[in-house]
MIDOSE-1310 file (N, C-alpha, C; in nm, 2 decimals, decimal comma, always signed):
residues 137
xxxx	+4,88/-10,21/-1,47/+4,81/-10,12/-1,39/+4,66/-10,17/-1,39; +4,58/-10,16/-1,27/+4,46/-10,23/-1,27/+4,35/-10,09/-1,30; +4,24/-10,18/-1,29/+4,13/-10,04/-1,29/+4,12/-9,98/-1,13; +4,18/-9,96/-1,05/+4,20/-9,92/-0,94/+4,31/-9,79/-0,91
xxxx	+4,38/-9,80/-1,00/+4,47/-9,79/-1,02/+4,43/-9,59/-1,05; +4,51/-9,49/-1,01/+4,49/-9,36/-1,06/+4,55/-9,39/-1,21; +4,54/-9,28/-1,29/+4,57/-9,24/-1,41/+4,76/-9,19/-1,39; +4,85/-9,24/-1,45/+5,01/-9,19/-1,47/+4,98/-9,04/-1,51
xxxx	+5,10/-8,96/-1,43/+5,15/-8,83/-1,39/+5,15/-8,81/-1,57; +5,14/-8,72/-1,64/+5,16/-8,72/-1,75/+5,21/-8,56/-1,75; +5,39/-8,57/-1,79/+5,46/-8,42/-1,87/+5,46/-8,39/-2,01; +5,47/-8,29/-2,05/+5,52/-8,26/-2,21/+5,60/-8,17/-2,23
xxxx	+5,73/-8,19/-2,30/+5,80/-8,10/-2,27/+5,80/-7,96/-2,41; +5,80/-7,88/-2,36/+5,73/-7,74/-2,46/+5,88/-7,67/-2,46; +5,84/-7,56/-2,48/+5,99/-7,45/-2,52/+6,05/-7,38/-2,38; +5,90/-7,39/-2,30/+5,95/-7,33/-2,14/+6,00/-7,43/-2,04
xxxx	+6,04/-7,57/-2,13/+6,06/-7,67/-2,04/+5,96/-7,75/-1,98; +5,94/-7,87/-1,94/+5,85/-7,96/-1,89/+5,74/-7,90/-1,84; +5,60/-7,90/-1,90/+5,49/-7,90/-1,83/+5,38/-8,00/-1,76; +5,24/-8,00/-1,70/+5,17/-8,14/-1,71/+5,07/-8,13/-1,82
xxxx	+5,07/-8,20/-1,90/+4,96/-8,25/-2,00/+4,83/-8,23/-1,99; +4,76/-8,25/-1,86/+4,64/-8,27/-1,84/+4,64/-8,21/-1,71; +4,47/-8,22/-1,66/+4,44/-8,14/-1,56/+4,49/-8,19/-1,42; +4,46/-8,34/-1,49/+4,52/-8,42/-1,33/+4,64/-8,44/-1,32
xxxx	+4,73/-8,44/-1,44/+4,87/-8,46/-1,40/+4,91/-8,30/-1,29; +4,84/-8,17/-1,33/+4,83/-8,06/-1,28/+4,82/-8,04/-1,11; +4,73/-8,11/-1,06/+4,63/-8,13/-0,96/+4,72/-8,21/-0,90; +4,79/-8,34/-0,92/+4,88/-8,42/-0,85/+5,01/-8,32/-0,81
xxxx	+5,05/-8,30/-0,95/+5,16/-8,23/-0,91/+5,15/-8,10/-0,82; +5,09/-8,03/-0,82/+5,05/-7,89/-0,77/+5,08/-7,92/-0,56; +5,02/-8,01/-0,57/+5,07/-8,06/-0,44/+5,19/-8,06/-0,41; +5,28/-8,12/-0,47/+5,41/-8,17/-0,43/+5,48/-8,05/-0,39
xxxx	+5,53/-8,04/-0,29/+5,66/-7,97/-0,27/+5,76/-7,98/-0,34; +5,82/-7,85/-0,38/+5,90/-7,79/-0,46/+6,06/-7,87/-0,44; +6,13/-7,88/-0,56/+6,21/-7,99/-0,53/+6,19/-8,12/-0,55; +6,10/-8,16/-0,57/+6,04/-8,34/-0,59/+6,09/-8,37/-0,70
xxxx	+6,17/-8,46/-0,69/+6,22/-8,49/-0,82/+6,10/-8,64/-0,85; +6,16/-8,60/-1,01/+6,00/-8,69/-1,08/+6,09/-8,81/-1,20; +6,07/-8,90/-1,20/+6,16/-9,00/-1,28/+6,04/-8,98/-1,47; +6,14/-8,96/-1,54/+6,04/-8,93/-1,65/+6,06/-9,06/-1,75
xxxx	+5,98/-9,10/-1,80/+6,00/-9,20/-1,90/+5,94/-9,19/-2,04; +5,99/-9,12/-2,17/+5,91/-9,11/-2,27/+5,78/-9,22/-2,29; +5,65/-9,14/-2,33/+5,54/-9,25/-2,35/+5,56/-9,28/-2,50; +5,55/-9,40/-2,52/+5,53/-9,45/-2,69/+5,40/-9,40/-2,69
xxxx	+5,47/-9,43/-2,83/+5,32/-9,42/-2,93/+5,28/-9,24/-2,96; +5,19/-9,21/-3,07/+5,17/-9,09/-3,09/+5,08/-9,04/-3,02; +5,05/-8,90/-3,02/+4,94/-8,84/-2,99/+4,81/-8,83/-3,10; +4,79/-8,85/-3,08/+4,60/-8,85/-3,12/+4,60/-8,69/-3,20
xxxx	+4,61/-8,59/-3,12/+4,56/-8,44/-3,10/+4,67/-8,39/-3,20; +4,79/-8,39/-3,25/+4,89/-8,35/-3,32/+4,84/-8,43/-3,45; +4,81/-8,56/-3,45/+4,80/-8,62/-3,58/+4,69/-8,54/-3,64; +4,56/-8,48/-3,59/+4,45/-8,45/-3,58/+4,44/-8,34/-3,65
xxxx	+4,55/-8,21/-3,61/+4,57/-8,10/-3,61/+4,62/-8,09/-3,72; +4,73/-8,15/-3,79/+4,78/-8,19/-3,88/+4,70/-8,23/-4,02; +4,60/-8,29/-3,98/+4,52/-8,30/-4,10/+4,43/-8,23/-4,08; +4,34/-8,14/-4,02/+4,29/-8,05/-4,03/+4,32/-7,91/-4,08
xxxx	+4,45/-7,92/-4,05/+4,54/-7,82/-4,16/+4,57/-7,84/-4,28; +4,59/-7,99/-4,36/+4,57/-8,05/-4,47/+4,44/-7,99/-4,51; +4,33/-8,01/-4,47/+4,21/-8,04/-4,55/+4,16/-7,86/-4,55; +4,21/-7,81/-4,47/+4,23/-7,61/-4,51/+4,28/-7,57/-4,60
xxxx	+4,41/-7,64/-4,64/+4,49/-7,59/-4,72/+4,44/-7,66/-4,85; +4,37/-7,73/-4,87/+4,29/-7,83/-4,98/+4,16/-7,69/-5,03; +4,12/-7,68/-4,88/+4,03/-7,62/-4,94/+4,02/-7,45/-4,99; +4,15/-7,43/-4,91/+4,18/-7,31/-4,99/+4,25/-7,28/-5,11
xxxx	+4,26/-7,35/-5,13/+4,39/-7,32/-5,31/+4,31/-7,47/-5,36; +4,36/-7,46/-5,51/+4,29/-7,52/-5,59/+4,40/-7,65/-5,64; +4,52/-7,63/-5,56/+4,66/-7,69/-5,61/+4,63/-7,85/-5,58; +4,57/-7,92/-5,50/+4,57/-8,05/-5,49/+4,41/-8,07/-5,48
xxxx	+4,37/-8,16/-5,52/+4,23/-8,24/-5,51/+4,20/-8,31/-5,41; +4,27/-8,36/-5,31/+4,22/-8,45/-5,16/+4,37/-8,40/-5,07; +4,31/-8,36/-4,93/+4,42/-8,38/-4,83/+4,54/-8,49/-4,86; +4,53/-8,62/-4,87/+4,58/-8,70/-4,94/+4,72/-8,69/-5,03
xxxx	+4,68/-8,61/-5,15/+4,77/-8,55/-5,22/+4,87/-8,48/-5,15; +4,81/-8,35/-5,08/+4,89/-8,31/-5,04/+4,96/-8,32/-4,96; +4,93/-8,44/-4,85/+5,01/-8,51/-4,76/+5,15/-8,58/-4,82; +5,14/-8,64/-4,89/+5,17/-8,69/-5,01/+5,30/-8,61/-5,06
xxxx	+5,28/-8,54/-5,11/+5,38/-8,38/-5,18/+5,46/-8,28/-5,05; +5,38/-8,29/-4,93/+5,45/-8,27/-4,81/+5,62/-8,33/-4,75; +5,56/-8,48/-4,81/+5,65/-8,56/-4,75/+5,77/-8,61/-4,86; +5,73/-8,58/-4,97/+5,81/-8,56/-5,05/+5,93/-8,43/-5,07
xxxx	+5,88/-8,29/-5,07/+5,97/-8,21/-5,01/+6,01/-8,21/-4,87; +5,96/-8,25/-4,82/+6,06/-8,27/-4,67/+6,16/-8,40/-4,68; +6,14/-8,44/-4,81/+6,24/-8,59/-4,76/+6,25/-8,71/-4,73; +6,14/-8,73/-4,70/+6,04/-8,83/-4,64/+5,99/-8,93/-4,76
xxxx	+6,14/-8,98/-4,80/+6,13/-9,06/-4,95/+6,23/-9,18/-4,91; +6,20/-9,27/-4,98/+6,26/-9,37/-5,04/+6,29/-9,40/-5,16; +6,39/-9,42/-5,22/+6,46/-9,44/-5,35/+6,46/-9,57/-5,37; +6,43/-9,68/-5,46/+6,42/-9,82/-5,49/+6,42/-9,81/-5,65
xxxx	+6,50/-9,92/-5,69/+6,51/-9,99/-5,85/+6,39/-10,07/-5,87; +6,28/-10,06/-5,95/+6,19/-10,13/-5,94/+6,21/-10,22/-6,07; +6,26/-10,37/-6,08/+6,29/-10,46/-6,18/+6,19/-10,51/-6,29; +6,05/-10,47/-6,28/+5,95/-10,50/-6,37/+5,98/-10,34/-6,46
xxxx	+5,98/-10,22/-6,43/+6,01/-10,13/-6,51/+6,20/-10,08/-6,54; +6,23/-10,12/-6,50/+6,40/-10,16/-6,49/+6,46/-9,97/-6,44; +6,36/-9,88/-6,38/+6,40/-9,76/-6,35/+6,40/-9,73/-6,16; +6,50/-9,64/-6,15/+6,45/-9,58/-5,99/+6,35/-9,53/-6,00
xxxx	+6,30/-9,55/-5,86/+6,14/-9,48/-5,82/+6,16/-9,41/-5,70; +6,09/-9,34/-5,67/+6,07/-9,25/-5,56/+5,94/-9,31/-5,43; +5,92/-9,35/-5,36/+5,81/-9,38/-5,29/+5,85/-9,29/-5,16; +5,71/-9,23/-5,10/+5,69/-9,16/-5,02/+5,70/-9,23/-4,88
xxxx	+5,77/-9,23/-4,77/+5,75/-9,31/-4,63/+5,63/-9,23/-4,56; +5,56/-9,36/-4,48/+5,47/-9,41/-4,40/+5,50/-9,26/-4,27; +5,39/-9,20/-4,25/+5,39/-9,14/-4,11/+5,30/-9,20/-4,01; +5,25/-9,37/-4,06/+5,15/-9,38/-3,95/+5,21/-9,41/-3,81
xxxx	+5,11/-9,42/-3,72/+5,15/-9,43/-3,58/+5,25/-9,57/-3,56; +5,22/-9,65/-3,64/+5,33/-9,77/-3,62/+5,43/-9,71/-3,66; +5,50/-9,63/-3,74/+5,65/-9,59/-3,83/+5,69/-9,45/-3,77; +5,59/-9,39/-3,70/+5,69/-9,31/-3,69/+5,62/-9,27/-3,52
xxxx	+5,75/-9,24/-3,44/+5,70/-9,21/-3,26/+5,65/-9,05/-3,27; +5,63/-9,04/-3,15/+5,58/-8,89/-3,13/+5,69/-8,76/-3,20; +5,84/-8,79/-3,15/+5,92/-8,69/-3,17/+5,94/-8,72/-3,31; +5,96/-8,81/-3,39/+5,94/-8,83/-3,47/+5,88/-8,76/-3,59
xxxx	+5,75/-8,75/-3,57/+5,60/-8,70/-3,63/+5,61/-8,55/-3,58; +5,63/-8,49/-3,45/+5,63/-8,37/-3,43/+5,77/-8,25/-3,52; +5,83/-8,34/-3,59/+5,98/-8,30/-3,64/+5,93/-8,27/-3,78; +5,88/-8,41/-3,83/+5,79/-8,39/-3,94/+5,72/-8,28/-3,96
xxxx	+5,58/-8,28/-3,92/+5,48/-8,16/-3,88/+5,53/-8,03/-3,89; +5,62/-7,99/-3,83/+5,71/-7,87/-3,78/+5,76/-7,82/-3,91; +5,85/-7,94/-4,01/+5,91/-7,89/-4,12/+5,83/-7,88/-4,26; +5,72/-8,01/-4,20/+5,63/-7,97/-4,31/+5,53/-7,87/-4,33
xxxx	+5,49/-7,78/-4,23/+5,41/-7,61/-4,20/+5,53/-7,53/-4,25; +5,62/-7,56/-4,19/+5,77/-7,43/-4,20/+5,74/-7,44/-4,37; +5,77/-7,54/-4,45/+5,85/-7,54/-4,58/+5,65/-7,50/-4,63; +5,56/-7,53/-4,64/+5,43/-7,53/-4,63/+5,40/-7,39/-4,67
xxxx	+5,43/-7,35/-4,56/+5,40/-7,15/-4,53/+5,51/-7,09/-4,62; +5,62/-7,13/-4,62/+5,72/-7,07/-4,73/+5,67/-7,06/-4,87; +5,66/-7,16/-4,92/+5,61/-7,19/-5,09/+5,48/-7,15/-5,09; +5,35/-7,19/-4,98/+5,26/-7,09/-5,03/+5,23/-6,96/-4,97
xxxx	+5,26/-6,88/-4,86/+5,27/-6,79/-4,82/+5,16/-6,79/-4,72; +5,07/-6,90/-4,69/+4,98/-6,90/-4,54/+5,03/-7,00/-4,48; +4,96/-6,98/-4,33/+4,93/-7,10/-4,26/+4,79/-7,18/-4,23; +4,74/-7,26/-4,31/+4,61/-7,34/-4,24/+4,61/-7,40/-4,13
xxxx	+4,74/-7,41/-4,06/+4,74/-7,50/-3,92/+4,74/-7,35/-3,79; +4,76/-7,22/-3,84/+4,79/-7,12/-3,75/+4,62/-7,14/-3,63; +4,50/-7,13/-3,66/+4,40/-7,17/-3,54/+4,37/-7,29/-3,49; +4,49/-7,41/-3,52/+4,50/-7,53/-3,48/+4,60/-7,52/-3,38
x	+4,71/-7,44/-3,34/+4,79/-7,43/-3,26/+4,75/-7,40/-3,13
């Protein structure tokens, strides 16, 4: 795509079914007559605004209880109760270990990360009884 080029139709698909993302995908579509069918292709890569949101709700929940010392941590302990583990024999201490997996944008896709996110607030809000992500939604 050149710099000439418009900006791609961009959808998201939510609970009410496919929406457009932005204003211009809005504005393009809004035009089209009813019936247009649209070829959809998941976009790689994450969103920016979900990863964002996500740790802005970390560093709430940091700052409201006294239970972990850096967002960090508790990203950390998130991904550990959700599962988000690896089990390995480590041969210098001759025991299993637990290591926590990678949520960066290289390891894990959008739907991916959004599955995450979702179970890590759900189980989050259960054990401590708020939400710091609720004016992030």
């Amino acid at each position: 795509m050149g710099y000439d080029a418009p900006p791609p139709l961009l959808m998201q698909k939510t609970r009410e079914g496919f929406k457009p993302y932005d204003r211009y995908s809005f504005g393009q579509l809004s035009d089209d007559a009813n019936g247009q069918v649209y070829k959809l292709i998941p976009r790689k890569g994450r969103m920016v605004a979900r990863n964002s949101a996500y740790w802005v709700g970390l560093g709430l929940a940091v700052k409201a209880t006294d239970a972990w010392p850096t967002s960090e941590h508790l990203h950390n302990d998130l991904k550990r109760l959700c599962g988000y583990i690896d089990v390995f024999h480590n041969p210098l201490t001759e025991r299993d270990e637990i290591r926590v997996q990678s949520t960066a944008f290289n390891r894990m896709t959008e739907s991916e990360f959004a599955a995450y996110f979702q179970m890590a607030q759900q189980r989050f809000i259960a054990k401590m009884g708020f939400d710091p992500w609720e004016r992030e939604a």
